[in-house]
C-alpha positions in Angstrom: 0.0 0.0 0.0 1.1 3.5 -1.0 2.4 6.1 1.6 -0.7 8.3 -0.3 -3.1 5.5 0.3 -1.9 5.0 4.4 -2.3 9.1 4.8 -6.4 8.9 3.2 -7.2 5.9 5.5 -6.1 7.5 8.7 -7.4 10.8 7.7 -10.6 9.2 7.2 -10.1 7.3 10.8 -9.5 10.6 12.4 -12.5 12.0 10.8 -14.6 9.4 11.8 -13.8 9.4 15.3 -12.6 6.1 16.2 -12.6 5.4 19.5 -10.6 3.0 21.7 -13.1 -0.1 21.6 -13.0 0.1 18.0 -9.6 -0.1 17.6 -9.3 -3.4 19.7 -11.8 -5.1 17.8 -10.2 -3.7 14.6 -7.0 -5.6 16.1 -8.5 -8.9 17.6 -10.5 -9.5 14.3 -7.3 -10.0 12.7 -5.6 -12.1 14.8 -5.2 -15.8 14.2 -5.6 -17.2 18.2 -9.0 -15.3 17.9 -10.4 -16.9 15.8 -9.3 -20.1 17.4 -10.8 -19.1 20.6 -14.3 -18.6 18.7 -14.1 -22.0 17.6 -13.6 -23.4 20.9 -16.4 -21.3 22.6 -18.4 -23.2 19.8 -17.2 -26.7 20.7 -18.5 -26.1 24.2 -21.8 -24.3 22.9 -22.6 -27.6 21.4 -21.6 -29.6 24.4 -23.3 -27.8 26.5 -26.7 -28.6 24.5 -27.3 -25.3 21.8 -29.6 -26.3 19.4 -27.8 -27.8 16.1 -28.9 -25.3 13.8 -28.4 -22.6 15.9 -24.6 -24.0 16.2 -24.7 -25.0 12.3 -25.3 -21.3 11.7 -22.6 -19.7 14.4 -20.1 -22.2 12.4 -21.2 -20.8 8.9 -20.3 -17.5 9.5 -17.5 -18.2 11.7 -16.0 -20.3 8.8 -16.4 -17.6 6.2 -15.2 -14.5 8.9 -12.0 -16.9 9.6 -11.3 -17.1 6.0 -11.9 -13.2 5.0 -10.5 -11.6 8.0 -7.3 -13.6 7.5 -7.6 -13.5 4.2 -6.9 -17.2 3.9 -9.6 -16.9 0.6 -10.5 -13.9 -1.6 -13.0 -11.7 0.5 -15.3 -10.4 -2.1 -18.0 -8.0 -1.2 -21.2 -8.3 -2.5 -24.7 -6.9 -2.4 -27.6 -8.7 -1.5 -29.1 -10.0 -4.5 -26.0 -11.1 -5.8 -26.1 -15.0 -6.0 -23.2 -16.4 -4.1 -22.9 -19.2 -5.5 -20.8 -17.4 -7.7 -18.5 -16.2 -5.2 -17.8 -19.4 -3.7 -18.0 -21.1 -7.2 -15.0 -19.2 -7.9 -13.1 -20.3 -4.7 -13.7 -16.8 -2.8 -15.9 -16.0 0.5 -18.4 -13.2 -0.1 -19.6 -10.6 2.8 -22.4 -8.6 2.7 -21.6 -5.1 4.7 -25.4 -4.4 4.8 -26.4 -8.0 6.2 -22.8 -7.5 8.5 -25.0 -4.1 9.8 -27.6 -6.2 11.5 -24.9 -8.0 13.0 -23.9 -5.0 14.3 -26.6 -3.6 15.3 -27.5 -6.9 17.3 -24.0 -6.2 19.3 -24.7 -2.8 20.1 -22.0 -1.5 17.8 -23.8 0.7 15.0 -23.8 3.6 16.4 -20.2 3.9 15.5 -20.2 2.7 12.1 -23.0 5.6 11.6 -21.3 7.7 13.5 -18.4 7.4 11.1 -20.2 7.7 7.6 -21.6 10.6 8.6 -18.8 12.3 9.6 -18.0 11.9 6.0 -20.8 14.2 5.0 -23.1 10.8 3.9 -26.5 12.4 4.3 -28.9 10.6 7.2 -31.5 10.1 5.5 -30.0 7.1 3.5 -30.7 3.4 4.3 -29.1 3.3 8.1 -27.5 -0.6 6.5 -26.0 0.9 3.8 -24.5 3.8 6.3 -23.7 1.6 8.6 -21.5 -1.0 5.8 -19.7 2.5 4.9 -18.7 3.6 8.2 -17.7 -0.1 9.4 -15.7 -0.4 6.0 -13.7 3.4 6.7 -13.3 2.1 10.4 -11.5 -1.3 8.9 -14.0 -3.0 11.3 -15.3 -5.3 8.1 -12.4 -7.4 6.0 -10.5 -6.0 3.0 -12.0 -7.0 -0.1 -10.8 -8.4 -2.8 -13.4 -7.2 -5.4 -16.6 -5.9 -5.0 -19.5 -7.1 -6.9 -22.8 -5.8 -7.2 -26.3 -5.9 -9.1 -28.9 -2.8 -10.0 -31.4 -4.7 -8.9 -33.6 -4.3 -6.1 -31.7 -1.4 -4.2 -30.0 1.9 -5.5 -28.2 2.4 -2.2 -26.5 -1.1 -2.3 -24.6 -0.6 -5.8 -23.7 3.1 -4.3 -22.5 2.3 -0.8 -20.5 -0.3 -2.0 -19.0 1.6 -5.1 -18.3 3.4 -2.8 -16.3 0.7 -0.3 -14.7 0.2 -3.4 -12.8 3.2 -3.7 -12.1 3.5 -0.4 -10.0 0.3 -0.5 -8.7 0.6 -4.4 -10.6 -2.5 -5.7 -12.0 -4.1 -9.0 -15.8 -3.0 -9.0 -18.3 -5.0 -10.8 -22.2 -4.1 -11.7 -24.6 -6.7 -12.8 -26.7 -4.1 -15.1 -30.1 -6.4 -14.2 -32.2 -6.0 -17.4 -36.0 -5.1 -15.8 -38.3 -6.7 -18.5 -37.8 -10.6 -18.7 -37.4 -12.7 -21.9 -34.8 -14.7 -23.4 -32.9 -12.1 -25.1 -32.5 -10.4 -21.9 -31.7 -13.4 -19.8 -29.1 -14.6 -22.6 -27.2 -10.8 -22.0 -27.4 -10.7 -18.0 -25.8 -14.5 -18.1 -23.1 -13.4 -20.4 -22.8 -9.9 -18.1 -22.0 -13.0 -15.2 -19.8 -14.9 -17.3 -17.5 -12.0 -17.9 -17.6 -10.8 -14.3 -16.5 -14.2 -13.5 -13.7 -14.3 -15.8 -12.3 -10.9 -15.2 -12.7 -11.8 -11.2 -10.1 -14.9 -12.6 -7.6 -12.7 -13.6 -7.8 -9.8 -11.4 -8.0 -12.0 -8.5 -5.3 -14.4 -7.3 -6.8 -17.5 -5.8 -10.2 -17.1 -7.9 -10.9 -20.0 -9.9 -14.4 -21.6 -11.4 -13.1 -25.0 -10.4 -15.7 -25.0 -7.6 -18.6 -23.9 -9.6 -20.2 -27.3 -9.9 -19.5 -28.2 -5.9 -20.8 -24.7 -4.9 -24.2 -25.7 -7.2 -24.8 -29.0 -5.6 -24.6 -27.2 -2.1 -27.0 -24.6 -3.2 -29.6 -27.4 -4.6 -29.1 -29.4 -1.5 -29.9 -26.4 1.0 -32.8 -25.2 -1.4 -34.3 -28.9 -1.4 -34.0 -29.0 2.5 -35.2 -25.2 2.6 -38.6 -26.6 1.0 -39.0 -28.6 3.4 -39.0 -26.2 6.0 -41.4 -24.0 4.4 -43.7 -26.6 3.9 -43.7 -27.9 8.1 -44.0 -24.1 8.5 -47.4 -24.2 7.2 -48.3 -25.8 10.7 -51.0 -24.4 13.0 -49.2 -23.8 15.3 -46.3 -22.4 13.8 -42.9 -24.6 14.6 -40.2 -21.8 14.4 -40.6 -18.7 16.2 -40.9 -16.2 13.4 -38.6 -13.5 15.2 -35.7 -15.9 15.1 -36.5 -16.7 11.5 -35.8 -12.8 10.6 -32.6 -13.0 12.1 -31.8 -16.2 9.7 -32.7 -14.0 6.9 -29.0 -13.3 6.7 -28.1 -16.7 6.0 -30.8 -16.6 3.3 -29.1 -13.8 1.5 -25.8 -14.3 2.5 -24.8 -18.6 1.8 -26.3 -20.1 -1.0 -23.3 -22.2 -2.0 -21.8 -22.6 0.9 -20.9 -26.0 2.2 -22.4 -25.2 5.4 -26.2 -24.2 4.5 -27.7 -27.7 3.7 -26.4 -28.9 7.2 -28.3 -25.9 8.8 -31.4 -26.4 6.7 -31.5 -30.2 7.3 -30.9 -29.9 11.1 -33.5 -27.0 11.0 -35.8 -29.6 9.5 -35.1 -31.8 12.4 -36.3 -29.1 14.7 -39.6 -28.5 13.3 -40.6 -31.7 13.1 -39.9 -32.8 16.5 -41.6 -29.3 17.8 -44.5 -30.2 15.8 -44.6 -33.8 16.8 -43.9 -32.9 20.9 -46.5 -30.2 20.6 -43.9 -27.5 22.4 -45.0 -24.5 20.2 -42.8 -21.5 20.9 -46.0 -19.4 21.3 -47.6 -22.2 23.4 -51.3 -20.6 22.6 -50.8 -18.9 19.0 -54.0 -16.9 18.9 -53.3 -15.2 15.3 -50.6 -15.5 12.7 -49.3 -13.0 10.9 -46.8 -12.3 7.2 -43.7 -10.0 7.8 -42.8 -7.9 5.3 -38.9 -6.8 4.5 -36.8 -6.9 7.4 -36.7 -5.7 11.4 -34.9 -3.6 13.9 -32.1 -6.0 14.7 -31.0 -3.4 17.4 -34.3 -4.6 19.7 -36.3 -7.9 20.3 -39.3 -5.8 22.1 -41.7 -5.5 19.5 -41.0 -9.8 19.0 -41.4 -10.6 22.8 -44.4 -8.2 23.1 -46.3 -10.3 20.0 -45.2 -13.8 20.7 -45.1 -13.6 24.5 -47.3 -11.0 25.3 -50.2 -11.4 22.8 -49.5 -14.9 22.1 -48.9 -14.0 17.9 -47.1 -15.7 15.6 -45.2 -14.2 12.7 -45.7 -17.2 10.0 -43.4 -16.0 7.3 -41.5 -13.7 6.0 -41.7 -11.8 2.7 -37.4 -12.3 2.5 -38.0 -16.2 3.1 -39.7 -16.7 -0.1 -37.7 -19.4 -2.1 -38.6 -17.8 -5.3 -35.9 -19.2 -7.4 -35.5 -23.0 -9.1 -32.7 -25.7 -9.0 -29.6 -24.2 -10.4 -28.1 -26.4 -13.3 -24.1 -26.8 -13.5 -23.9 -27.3 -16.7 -25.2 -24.3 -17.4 -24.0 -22.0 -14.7 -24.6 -18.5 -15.8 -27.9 -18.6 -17.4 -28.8 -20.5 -14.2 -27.5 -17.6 -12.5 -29.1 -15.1 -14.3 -32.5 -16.9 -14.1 -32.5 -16.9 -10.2 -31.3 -13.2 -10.1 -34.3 -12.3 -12.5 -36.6 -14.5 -10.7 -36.5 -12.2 -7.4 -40.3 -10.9 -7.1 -39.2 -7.3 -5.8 -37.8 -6.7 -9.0 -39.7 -6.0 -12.2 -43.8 -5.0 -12.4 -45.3 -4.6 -8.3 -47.7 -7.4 -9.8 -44.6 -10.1 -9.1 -44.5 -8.9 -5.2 -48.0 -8.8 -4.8 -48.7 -12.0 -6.4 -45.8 -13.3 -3.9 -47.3 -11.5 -1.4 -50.9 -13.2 -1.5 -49.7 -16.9 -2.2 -47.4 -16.3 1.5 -51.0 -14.9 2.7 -52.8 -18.4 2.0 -50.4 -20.9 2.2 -49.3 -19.8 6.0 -53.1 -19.0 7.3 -52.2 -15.4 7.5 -54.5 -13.2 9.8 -52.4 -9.8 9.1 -49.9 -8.6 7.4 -47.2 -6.5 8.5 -44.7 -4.3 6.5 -41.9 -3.1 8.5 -41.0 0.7 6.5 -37.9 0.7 7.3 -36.0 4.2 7.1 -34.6 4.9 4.0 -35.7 1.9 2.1 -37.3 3.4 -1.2 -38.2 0.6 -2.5 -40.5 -1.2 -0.7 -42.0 2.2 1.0 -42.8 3.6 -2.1 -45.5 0.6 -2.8 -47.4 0.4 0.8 -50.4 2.8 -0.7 -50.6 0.0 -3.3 -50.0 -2.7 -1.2 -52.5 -2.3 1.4 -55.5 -1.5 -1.3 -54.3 -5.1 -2.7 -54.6 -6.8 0.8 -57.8 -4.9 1.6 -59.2 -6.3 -1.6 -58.8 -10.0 -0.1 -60.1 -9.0 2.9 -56.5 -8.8 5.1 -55.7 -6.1 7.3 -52.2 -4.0 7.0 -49.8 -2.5 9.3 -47.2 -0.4 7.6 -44.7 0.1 10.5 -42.2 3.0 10.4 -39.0 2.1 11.6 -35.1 1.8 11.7 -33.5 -2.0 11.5 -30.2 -0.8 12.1 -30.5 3.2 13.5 -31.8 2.8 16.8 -32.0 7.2 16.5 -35.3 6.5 14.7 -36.7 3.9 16.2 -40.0 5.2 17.7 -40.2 1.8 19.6 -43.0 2.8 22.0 -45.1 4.4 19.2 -44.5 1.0 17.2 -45.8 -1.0 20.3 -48.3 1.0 20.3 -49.5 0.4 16.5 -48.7 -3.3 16.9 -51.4 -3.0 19.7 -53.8 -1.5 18.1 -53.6 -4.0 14.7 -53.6 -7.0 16.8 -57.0 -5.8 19.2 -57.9 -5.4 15.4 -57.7 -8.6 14.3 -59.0 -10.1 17.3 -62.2 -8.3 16.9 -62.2 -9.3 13.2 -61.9 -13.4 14.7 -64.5 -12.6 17.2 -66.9 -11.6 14.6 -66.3 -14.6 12.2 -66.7 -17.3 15.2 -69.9 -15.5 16.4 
């Protein structure tokens, strides 16, 4: 690294504000006996009883962090509708900074990371995960990539924030240009978009290589027909997996897909819901109504979760960002099999796609309500609740659009949001009373 390039980062770091904790974790993430320690302290977790897939999932991410932050692979960054099966096809780990921001959130250490991007004049008002992947990346508390690769589709902010990361650490940026209508002309130019990305990565990278392309598809195919599975137990009255957990998992969802560790975590998951279901111990023990989650949650707080599941005995079914909405990715022909799942996603293209998605989650999990969490910042799915709640009216289904923060805890409004979550579920229960009379 240049003389030039140390003077920008630590001009950066003094900009920022770094303060003493983050400079020790900055250190101990890069240290070898660390990450030995974490793999211990997960030995004993599973001794000591943790669930398997919880400890399937801890070992995932402690697998890929071990291999990015000491850059035993190619850490390549990636947004969240990039399919990941190509990084791993190609021999690299990928990392999402705006999934790592619910991590961080979760441990009580965004407020730094924001702290930091907005020191750097990055306005407030943009997605809080998106801030919070900048700042973490300009404090050095995420890995160095490699490369960074992302996709148009469905969020503006990703492609920018990480464009962004990209300069910042002087590395090969890559943009899937998604086409938005679908047909076969523009399915056959976004597959050869991948197929270049993927070649270029070769050459720019060292230790790239699409020698692991067919491995990584057979793990993908294996977790997605395990995944199925799941959804389908999770059709049970009562619902087998707490639903506030599943939106925590969401990260694996985005994140693994490729990975050798997913169809473990799926199959084990399996496991759990089918002994819950046939022991008849329910997480919510009495679920009085069930409801569909829309987008993501404030990863900072589990009170709006313990208030519904505990409190008011409601389960949250499913979740729009569990829908498996993509099919069984072919190796022999890997980048139009790419290219198919990325254009399959149902937020991208006509609103028809995400409504229709919408309803068939509505029915198939016995949905009472539906709740969108608005997170702050997010355009995209914001921009369609009007539309969204005339289409759920129409089928008779209430909806909550719920203003809120996932990663920001700033603007959070949690005790107005308690009170709104209230207020829908006396709703619905008034709606049940009325059908049973």
């Amino acid at each position: 690294m240049t003389q030039g390039r140390n003077n920008t980062i630590r001009l950066h770091r003094e900009i920022a504000g770094e303060t003493r904790r983050i400079k020790v974790i900055r250190a101990l993430s890069r240290k070898n006996w660390v990450h030995s320690i974490a793999s211990l302290v997960i030995d004993y977790m599973q001794r000591r009883g943790g669930k398997p897939y919880q400890i399937d999932a801890i070992k995932c991410f402690a697998h890929d962090f071990r291999s990015s932050y000491l850059e035993e692979k190619p850490c390549i960054f990636t947004s969240a509708f990039v399919p990941n099966e190509l990084i791993y096809g190609l021999g690299g780990v990928p990392f999402l900074p705006e999934a790592a921001s619910g991590f961080a959130a979760s441990f009580g250490l965004a407020g730094e990371s924001l702290a930091a991007c907005e020191s750097l004049w990055y306005s407030p008002d943009l997605c809080s995960f998106h801030r919070a992947g900048v700042g973490a990346s300009v404090l050095e508390l995420t890995p160095t990539p490699a490369a960074v690769v992302v996709s148009s589709h469905l969020c503006d902010g990703g492609k920018r924030s990480l464009f962004q990361i990209s300069q910042y650490h002087n590395c090969p940026f890559y943009i899937l240009d998604v086409p938005y209508v679908h047909s076969a002309q523009t399915l056959d130019r976004l597959a050869r978009q991948i197929e270049k990305v993927a070649a270029s990565l070769e050459r720019e990278v060292p230790g790239l290589s699409g020698d692991h392309m067919a491995e990584a598809f057979a793990n993908s195919n294996a977790a997605r027909d395990y995944y199925l599975n799941l959804c389908n137990l999770r059709t049970n009255i009562p619902s087998p997996w707490r639903g506030s957990e599943a939106l925590n998992y969401v990260v694996l969802f985005l994140w693994s897909w490729g990975s050798p560790w997913l169809t473990k975590f799926y199959r084990d998951l399996v496991d759990h819901a089918e002994n819950i279901i046939d022991t008849g111990h329910y997480p919510v023990e009495n679920e009085q109504l069930r409801l569909g989650w829309l987008n993501l949650r404030p990863y900072y707080s589990p009170r709006l979760f313990s208030y519904l599941e505990e409190k008011c005995q409601v389960s949250i079914a499913f979740e729009e960002f569990s829908h498996m909405y993509w099919d069984r990715l072919d190796a022999s022909v890997p980048y139009m099999s790419l290219a198919k799942k990325i254009m399959a996603n149902p937020g991208w293209g006509p609103l028809e796609r995400r409504l229709e998605v919408i309803g068939r989650i509505v029915q198939d999990f016995s949905i009472d309500g539906v709740v969108q969490f608005a997170q702050w910042g997010c355009r995209q799915y914001n921009g369609a609740a009007s539309i969204l709640s005339d289409y759920l009216k129409k089928k008779g289904v209430p909806f909550l659009n719920l203003d809120g923060d996932g990663v920001d805890e700033r603007n959070s409004g949690e005790a107005q949001s308690l009170t709104r979550l209230g207020a829908f579920v006396e709703l619905l229960e008034s709606r049940k009373l009325r059908k049973v009379r």
